[in-house]
BAMIKE-234014 format. One record per atom (N, C-alpha, C, CB): residue in three letters; y, x, z. Coordinates in steps of 0.2 Angstrom, whole numbers, plus 2048, in hexadecimal, padded with zeros to 3 digits. Atoms other than C-alpha are relative to their C-alpha. Glycine has a CB too. Example, Ala and Ser with C-alpha at 12.3 -4.5 7.8 and 13.67 -1.06 7.14 Angstrom:
<pts>
ALA7FA804800/ALA7EA83E827/ALA806804800/ALA8007FB806/SER7FA7FC7FF/SER7FB844824/SER8057FC803/SER8028027F9/
</pts>
This chain:
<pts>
UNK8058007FA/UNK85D854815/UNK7F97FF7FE/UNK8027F9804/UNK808801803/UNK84B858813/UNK7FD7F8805/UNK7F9809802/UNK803806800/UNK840848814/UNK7FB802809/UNK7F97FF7F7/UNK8037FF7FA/UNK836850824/UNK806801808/UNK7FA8077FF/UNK7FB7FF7F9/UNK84885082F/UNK8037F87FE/UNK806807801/UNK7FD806804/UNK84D83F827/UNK8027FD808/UNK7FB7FA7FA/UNK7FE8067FA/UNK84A834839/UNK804802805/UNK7FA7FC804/UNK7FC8007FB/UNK85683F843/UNK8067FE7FE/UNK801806802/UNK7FB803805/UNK865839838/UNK8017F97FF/UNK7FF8027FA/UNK800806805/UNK85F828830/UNK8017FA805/UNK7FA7FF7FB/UNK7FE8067FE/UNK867817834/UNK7F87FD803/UNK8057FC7F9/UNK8048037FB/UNK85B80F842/UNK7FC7F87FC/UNK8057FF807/UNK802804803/UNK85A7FF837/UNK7FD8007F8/UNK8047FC801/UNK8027FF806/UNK853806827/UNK7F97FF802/UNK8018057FD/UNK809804800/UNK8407FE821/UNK7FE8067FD/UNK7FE7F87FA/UNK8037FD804/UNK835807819/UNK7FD7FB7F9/UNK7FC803804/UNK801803805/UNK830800809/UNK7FA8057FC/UNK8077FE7FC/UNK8067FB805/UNK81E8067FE/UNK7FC7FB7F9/UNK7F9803806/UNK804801809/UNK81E8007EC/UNK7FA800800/UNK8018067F9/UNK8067FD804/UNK80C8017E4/UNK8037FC7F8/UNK7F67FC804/UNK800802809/UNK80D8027CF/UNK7FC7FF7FE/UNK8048047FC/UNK807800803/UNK7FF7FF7C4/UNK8028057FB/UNK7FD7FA7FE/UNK7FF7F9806/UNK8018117BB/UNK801804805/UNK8088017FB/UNK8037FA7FC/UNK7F98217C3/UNK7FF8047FB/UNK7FB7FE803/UNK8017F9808/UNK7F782B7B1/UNK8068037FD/UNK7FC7FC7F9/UNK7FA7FF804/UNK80882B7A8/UNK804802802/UNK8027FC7FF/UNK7FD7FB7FA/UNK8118397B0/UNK8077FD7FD/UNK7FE809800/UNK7F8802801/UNK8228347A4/UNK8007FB803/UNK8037FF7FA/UNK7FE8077FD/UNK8218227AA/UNK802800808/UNK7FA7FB7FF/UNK8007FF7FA/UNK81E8267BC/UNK807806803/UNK7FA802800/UNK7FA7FC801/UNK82C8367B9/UNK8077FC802/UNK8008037F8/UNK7FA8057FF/UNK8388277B6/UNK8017FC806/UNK8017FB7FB/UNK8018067FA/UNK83381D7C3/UNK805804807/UNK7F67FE803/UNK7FE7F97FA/UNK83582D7D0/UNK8098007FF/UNK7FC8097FC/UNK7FA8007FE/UNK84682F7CC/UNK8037FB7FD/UNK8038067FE/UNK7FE809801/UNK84B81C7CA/UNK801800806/UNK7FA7FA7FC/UNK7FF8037FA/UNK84881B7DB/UNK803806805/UNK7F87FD803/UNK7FC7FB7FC/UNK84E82D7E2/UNK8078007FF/UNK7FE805800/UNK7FC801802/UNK85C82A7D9/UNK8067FA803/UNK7FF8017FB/UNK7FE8067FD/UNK8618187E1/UNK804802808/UNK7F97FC800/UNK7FD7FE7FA/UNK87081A7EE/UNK7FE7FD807/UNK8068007FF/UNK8008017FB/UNK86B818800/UNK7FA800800/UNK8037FC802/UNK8098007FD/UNK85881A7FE/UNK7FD8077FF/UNK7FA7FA7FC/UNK8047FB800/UNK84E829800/UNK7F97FF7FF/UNK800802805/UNK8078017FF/UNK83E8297FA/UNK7FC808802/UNK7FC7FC7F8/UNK8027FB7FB/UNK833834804/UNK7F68017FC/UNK8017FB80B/UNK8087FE804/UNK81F8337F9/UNK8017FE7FD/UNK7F97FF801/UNK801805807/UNK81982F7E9/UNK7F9804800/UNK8058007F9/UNK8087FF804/UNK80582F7E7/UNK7FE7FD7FA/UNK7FB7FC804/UNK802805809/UNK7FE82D7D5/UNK7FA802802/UNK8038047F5/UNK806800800/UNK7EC8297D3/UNK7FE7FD7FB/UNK7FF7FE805/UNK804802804/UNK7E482A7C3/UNK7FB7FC800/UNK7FE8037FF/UNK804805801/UNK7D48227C7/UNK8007F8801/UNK7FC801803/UNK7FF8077FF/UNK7DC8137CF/UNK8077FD7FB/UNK80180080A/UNK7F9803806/UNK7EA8137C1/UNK8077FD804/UNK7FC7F67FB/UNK7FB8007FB/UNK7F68117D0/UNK807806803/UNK7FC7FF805/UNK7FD7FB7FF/UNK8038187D6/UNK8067FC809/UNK8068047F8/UNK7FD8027FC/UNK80C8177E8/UNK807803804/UNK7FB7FF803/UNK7F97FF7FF/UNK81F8197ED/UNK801800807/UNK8037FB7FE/UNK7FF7FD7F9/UNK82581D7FF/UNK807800800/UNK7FD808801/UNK7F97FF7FF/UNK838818801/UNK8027FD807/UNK8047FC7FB/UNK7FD8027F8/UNK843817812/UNK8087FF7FD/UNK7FF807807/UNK7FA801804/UNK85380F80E/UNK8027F7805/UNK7FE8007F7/UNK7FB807800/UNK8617FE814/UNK7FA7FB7FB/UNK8098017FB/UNK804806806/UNK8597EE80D/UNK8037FE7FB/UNK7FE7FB802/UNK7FD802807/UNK8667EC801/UNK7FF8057FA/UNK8077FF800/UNK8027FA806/UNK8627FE7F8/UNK7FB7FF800/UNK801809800/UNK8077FF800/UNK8507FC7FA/UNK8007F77F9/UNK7FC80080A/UNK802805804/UNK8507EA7F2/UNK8068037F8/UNK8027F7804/UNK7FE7FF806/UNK85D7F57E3/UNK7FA8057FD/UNK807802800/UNK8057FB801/UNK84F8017E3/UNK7F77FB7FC/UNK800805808/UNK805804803/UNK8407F47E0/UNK8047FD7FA/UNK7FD7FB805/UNK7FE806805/UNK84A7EA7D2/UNK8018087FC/UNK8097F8801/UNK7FF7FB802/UNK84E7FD7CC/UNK7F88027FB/UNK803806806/UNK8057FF801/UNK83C8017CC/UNK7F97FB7F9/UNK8007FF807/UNK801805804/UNK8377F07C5/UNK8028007F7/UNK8047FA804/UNK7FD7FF807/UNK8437F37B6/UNK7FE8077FB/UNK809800802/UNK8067FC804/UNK8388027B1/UNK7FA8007FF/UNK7FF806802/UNK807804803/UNK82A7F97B2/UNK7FD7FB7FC/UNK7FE7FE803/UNK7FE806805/UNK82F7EC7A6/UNK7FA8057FA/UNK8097FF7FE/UNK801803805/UNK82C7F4796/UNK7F8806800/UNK8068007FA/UNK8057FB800/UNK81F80379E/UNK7F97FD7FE/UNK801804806/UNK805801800/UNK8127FA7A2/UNK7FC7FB7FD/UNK7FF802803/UNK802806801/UNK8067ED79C/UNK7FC800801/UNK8007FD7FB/UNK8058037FE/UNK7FA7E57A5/UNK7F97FE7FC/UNK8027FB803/UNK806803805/UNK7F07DF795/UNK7FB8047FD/UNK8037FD7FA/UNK8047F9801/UNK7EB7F0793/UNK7FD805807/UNK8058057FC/UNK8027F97FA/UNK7E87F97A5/UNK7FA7FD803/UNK807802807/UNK8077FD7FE/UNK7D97FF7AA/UNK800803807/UNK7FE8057FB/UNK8007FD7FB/UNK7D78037BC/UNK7FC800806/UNK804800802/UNK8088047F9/UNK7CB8027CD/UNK8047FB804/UNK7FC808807/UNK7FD8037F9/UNK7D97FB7D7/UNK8037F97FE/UNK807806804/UNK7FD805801/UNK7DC7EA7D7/UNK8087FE800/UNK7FC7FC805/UNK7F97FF7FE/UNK7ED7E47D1/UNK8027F97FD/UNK8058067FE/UNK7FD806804/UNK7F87D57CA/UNK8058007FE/UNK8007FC802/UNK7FA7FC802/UNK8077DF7C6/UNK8038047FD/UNK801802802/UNK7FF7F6803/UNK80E7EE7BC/UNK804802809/UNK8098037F5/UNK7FE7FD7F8/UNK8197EF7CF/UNK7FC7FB805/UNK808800802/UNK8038047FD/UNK80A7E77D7/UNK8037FE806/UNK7FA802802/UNK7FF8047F7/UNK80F7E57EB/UNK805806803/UNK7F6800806/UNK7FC7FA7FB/UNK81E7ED7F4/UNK8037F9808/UNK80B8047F9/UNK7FE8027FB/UNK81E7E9804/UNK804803805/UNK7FC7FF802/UNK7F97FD7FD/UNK82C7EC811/UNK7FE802807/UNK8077FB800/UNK8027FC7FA/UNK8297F5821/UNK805800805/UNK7FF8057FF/UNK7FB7FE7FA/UNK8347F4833/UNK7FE808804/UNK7FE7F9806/UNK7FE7F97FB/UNK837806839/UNK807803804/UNK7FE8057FB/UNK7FB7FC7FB/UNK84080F845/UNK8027F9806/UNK8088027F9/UNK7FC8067F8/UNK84D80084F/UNK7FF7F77F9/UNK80F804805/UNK800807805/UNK8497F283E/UNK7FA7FC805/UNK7FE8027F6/UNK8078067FD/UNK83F7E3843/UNK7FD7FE7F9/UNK8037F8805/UNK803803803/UNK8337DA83B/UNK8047FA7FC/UNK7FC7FF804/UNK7FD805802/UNK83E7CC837/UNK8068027F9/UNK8047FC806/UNK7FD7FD805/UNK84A7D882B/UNK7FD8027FC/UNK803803801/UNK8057FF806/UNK83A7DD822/UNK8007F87FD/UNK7F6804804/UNK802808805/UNK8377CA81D/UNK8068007FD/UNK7FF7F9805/UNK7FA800805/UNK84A7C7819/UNK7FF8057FA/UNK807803804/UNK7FE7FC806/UNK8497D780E/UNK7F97FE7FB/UNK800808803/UNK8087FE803/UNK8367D4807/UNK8047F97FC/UNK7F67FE805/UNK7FC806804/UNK8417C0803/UNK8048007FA/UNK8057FD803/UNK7FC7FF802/UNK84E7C67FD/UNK7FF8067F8/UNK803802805/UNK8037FB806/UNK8477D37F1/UNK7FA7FC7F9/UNK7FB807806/UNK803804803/UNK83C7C87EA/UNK8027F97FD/UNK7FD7FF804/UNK7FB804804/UNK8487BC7E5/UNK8028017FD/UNK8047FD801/UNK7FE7FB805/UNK8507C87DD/UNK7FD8027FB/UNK801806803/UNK8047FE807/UNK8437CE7D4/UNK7FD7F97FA/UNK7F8804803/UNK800806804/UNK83E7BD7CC/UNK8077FD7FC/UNK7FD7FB806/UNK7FA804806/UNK84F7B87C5/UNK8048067FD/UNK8077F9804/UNK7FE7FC804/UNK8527C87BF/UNK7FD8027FB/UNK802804802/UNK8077FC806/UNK8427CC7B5/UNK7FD7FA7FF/UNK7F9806803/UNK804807802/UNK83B7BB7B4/UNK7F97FE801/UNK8007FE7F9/UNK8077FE7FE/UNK82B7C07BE/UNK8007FD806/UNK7FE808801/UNK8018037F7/UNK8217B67CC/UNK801804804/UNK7F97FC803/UNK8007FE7F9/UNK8217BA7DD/UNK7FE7FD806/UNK803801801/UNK8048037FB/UNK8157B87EA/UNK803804808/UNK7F88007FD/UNK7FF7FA7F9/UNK81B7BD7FC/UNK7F87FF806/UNK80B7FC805/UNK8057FE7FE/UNK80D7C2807/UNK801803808/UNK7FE8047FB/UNK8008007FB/UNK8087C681A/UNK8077FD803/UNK7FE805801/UNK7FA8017FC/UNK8197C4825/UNK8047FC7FE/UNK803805801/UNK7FC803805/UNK8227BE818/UNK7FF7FB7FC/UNK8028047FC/UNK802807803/UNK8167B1811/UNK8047FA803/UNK7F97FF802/UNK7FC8057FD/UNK81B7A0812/UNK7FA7FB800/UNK8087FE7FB/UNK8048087FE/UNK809797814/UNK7F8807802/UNK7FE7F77F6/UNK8037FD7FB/UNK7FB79F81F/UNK7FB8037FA/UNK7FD7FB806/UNK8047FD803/UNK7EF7A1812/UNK8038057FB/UNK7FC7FB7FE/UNK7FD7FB804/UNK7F97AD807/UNK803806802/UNK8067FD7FE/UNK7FD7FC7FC/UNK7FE7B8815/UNK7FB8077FD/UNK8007FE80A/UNK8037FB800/UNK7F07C4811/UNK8008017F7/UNK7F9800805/UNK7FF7FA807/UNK7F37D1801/UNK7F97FE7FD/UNK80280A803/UNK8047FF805/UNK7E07D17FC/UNK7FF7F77FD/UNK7F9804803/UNK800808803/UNK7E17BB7FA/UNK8078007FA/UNK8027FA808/UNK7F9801804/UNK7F17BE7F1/UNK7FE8037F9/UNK808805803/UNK8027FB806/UNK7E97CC7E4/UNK7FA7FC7FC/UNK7FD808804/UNK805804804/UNK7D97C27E2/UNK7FE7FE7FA/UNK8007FD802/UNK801803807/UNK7D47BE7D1/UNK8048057FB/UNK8047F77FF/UNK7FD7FC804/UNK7DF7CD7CA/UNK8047FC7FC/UNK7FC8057FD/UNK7FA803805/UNK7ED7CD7BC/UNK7FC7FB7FC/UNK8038067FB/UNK804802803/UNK7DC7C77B3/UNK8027F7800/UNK7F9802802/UNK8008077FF/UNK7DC7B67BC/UNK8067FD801/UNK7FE800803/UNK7FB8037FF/UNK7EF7B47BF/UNK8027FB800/UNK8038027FE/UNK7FD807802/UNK7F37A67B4/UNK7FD7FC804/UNK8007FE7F8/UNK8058047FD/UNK7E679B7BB/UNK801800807/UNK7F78027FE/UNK7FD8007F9/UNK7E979F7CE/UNK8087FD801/UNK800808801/UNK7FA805800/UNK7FC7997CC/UNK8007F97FE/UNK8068027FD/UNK801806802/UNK7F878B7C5/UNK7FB7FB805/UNK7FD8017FA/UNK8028027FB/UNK7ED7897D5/UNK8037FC805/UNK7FE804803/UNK7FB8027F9/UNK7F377D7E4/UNK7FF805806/UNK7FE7F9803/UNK7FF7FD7FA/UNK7F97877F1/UNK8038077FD/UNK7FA801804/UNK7FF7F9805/UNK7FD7977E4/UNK8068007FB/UNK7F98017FC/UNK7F9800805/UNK80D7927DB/UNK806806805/UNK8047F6800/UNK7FE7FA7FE/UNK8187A17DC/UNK8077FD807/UNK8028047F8/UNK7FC8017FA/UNK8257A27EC/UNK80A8017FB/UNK7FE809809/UNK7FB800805/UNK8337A77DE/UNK7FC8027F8/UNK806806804/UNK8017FE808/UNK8347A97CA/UNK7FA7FA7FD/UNK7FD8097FF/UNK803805806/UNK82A79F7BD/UNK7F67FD800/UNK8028057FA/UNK8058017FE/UNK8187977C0/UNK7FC8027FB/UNK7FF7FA802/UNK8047FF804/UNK8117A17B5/UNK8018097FF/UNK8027FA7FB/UNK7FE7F9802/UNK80B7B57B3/UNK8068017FA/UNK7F88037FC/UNK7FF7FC807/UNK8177C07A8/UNK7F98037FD/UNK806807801/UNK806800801/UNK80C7C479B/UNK7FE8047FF/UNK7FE7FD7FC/UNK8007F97FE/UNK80E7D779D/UNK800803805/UNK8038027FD/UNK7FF7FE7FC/UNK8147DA7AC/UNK7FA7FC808/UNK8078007FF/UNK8048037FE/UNK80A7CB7B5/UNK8057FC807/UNK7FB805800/UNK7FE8017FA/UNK80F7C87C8/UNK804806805/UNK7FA7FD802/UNK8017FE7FB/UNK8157D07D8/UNK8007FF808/UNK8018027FE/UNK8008047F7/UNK8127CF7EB/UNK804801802/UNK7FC801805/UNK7F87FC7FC/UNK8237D37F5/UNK7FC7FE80A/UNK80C7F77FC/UNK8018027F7/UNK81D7D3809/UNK804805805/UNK7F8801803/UNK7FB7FB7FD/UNK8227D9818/UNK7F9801807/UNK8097FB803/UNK8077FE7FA/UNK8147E2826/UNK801805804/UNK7F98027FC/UNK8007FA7FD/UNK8107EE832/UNK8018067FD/UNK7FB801802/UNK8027FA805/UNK81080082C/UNK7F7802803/UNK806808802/UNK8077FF801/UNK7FE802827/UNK7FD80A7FD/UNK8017FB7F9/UNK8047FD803/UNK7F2811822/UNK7FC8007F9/UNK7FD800804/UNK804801805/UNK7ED813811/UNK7FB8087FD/UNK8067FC7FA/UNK8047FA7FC/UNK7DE81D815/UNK7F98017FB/UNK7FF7FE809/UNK806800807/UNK7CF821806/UNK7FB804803/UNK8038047F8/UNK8067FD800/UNK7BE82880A/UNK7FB8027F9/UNK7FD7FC805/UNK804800806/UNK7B68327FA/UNK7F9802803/UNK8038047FA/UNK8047FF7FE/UNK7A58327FA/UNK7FB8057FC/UNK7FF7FB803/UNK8037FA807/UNK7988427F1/UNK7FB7FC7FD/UNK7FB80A804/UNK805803802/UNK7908357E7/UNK8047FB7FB/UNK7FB7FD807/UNK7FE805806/UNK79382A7D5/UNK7FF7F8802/UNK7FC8017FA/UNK8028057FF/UNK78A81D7DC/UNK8047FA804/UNK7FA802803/UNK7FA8077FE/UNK79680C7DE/UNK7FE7FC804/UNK8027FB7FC/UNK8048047FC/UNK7888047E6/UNK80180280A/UNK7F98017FD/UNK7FF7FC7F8/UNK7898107F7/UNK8067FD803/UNK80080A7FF/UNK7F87FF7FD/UNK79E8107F7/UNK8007F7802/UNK8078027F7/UNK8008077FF/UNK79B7FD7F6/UNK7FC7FC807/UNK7FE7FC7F9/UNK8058007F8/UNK78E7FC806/UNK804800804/UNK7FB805801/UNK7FD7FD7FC/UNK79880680F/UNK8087FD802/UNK8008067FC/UNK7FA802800/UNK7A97FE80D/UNK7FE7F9805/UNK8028007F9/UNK8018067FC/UNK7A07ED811/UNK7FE800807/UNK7FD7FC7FD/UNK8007FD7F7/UNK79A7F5821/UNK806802805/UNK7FB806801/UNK7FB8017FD/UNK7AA7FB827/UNK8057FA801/UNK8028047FE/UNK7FB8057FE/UNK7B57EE823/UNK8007FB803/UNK8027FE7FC/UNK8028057FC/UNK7BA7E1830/UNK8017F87FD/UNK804801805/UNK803804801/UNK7B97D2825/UNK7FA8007FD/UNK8027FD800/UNK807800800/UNK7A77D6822/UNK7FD800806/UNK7FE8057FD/UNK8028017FC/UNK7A37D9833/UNK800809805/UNK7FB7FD7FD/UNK7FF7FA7FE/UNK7A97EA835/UNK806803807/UNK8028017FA/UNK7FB7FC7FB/UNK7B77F683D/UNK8077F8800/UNK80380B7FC/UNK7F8804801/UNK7C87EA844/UNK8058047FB/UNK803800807/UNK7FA7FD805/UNK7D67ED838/UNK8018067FB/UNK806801803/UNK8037FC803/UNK7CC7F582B/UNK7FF7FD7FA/UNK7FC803803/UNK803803806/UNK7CC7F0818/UNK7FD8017FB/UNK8027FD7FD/UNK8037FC803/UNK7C27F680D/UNK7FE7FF7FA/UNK7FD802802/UNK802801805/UNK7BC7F77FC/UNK7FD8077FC/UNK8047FD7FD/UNK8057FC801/UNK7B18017F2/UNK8048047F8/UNK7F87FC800/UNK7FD7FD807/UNK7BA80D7E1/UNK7FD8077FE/UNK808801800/UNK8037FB804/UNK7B28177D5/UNK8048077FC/UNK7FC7FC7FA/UNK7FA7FC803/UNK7BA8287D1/UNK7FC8037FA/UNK804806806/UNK8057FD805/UNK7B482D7C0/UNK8038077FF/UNK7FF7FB7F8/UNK7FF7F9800/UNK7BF83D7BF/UNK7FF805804/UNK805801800/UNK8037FA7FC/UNK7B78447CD/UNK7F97FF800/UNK803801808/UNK8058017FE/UNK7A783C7CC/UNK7FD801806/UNK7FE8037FC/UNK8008027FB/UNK7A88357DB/UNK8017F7801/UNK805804804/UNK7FD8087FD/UNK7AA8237E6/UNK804801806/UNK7F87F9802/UNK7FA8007FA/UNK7B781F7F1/UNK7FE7F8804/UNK8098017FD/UNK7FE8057FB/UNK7B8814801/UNK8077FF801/UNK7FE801806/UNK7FA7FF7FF/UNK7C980F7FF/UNK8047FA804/UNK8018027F9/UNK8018057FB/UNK7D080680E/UNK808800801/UNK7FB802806/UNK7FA7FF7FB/UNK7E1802818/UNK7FD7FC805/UNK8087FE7FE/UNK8008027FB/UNK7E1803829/UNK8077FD803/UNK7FE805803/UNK7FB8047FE/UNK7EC7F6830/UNK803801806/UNK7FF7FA800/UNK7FE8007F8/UNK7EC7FA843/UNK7FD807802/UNK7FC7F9805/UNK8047F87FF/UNK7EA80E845/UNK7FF803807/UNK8048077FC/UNK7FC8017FA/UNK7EF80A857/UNK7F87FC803/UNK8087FB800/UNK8068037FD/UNK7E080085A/UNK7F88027FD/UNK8017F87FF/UNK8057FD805/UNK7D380784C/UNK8028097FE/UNK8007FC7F8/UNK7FB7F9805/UNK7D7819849/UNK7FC8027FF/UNK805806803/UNK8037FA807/UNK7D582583B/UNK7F7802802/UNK80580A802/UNK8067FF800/UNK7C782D843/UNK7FA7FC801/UNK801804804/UNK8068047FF/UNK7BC81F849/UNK7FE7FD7F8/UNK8017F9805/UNK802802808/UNK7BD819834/UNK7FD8037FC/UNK8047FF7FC/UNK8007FC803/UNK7BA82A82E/UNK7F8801803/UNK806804801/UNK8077FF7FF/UNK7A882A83A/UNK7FE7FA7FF/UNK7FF804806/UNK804803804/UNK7A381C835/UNK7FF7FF7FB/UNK8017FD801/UNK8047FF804/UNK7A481D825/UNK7FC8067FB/UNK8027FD7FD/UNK8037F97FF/UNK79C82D826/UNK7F87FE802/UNK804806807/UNK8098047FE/UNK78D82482F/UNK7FE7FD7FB/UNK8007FB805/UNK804803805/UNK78B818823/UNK8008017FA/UNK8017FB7FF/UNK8057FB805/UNK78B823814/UNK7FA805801/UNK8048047FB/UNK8087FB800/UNK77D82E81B/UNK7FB7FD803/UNK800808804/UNK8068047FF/UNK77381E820/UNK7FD7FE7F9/UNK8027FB804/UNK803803809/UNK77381D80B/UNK7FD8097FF/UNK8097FE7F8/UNK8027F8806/UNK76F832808/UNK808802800/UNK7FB7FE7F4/UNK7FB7FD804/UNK781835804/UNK807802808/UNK8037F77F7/UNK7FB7FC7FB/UNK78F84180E/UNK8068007FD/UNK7FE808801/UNK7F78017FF/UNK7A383F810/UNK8018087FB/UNK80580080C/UNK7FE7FA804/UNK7AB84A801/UNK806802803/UNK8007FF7F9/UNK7FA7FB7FF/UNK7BC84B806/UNK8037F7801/UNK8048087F7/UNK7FD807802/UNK7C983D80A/UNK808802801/UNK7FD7F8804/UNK7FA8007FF/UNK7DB83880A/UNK8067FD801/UNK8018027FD/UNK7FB8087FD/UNK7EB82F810/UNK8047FE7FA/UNK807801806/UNK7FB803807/UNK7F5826801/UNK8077FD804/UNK7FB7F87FC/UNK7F98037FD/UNK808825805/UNK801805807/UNK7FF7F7803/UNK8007FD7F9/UNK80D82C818/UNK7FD7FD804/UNK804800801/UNK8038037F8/UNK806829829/UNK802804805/UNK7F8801800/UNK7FC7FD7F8/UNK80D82A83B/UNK7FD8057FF/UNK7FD7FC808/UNK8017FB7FF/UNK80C83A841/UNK7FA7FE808/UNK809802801/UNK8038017FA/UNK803831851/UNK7F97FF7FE/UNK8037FA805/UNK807800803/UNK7F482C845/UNK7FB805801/UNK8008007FB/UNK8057FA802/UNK7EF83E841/UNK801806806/UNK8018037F8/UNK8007FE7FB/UNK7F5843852/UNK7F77FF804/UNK8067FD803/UNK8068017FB/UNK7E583985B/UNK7FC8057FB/UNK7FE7F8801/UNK8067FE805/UNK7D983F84A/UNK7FE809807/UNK8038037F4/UNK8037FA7FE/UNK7DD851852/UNK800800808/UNK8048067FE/UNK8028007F9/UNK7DD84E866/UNK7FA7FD801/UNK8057FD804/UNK8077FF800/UNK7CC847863/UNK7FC8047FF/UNK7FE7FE7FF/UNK8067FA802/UNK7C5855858/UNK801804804/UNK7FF8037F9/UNK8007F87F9/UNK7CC862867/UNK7FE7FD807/UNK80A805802/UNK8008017F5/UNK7C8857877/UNK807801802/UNK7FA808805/UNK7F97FE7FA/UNK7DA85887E/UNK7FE7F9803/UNK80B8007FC/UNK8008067FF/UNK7D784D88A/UNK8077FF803/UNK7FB7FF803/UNK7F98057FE/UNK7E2840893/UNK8068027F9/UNK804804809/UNK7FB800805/UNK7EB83F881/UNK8057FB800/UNK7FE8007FB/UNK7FF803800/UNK7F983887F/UNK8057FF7F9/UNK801800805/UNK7FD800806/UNK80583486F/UNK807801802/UNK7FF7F97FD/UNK7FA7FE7FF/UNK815839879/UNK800808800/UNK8017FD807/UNK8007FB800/UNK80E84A878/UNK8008037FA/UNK7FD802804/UNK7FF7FE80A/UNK81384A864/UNK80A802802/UNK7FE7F67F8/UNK7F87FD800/UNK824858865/UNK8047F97FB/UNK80180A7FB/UNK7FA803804/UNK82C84E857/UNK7FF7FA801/UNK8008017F8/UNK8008077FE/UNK82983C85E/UNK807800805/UNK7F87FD803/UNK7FA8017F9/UNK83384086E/UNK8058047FD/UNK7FE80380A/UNK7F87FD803/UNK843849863/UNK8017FA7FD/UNK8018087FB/UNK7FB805805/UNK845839859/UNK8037FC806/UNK7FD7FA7F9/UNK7FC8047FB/UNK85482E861/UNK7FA7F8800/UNK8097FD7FC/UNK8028057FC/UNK85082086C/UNK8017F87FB/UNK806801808/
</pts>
């Protein structure tokens, strides 16, 4: 079954689940990973984004939450001896060689079997590999932990010293980083936008302006997070963001503002791009506003009204 007819077929309670690894260069490593997880019965993984500059790489699986938590411990078990934290180099904050997989309710799943599975999987991973675990948004288990960038904070750098924090002892496995692999974050959340803005300019200072004007805890756009990355293979900077609510912030309104606020610096939108997949209804609105349809509506996407009820 190709991947773009998957949801006329697939079991109504499957999650979505989206790995991030810290390895974006290593094409054999990533090769293994790829078929580690397409190979794993009952899950389909549907993307895989590699990203050199950010040393990252991001996964895209739909699957039961029992193949999905055999697919993360799969994943996990090729990341053991790949990668080491004590050596990577990258723009994108992490604490992980399998920094953060969070679990997604799609289709007829709820929210409440993303948490079971994000639990569950995360317990798993800790007494099989001997690695903490921190669970995050939905799935947290204390208010201040719920948000992914408080969890990442201090990077793999600062790890030890952050568990050793009150309030920061791991939710499963050992109070203490592995000393290669480090930590990771197991959650459970909306389906998000992971949505990058590059911009025609080196200058980190601009990308970093710009980010802290869009994003809403600076004072920015609602459910908009942002941060500023330097792409040295293209000699470029990136606004690199997820949108959390594309329903309430969309695509286009992120994409002119931070269009406005790099040519309040001198500097013009090079090009940008989604990381992972995104609704169909997202980049529906992008184009019913750049044509004016009016009275739009998101029922007038053909492939939305052929999936079952």
């Amino acid at each position: 079954m190709r991947a773009g007819r998957l949801w006329y077929n697939a079991p109504m309670a499957w999650l979505e689940c989206v790995p991030n690894v810290s390895d974006g260069r290593d094409p054999r490593v990533l090769d293994r990973m790829t078929a580690r997880l397409s190979g794993t019965p009952g899950v389909r993984l549907l993307d895989v984004h590699r990203d050199a500059d950010h040393h990252r790489s991001v996964f895209t699986l739909v699957g039961e939450p029992p193949a999905l938590t055999d697919a993360i411990l799969g994943l996990c078990d090729e990341a053991m001896p790949a990668i080491d934290l004590r050596r990577h180099q990258g723009a994108h904050p992490r604490i992980g060689a399998v920094d953060v997989v969070p679990f997604v309710p799609v289709g007829h799943a709820t929210m409440d079997e993303a948490v079971a599975a994000a639990r569950t999987t995360g317990r798993a991973i800790a007494e099989r590999f001997g690695i903490p675990v921190l669970l995050y948004e939905e799935a947290a288990t204390a208010p201040h932990r719920r948000r992914l960038e408080a969890v990442r904070r201090g990077r793999f750098e600062g790890l030890a010293e952050k568990l050793r924090s009150p309030g920061w002892q791991p939710d499963f496995g050992p109070p203490a980083p592995h000393p290669t692999f480090g930590a990771v974050a197991v959650g459970a959340r909306r389906i998000l936008v992971a949505y990058n803005i590059n911009l025609a300019t080196d200058r980190l200072d601009v990308a970093a302006a710009v980010a802290a004007a869009v994003r809403e805890s600076s004072g920015g756009l609602p459910h908009v997070k942002a941060m500023a990355v330097a792409l040295p293979a293209r000699g470029l900077v990136q606004v690199s963001m997820n949108l959390t609510r594309v329903d309430a912030t969309p695509i286009a309104d992120v994409f002119d503002a931070v269009a406005r606020e790099a040519a309040r610096h001198g500097v013009a939108v090079a090009d940008s791009e989604v990381v992972g997949l995104v609704p169909a209804a997202a980049l529906a609105a992008v184009a019913a506003r750049a044509l004016r349809i009016a009275a739009w509506n998101p029922d007038k996407i053909l492939d939305s009204r052929l999936l079952p009820d």
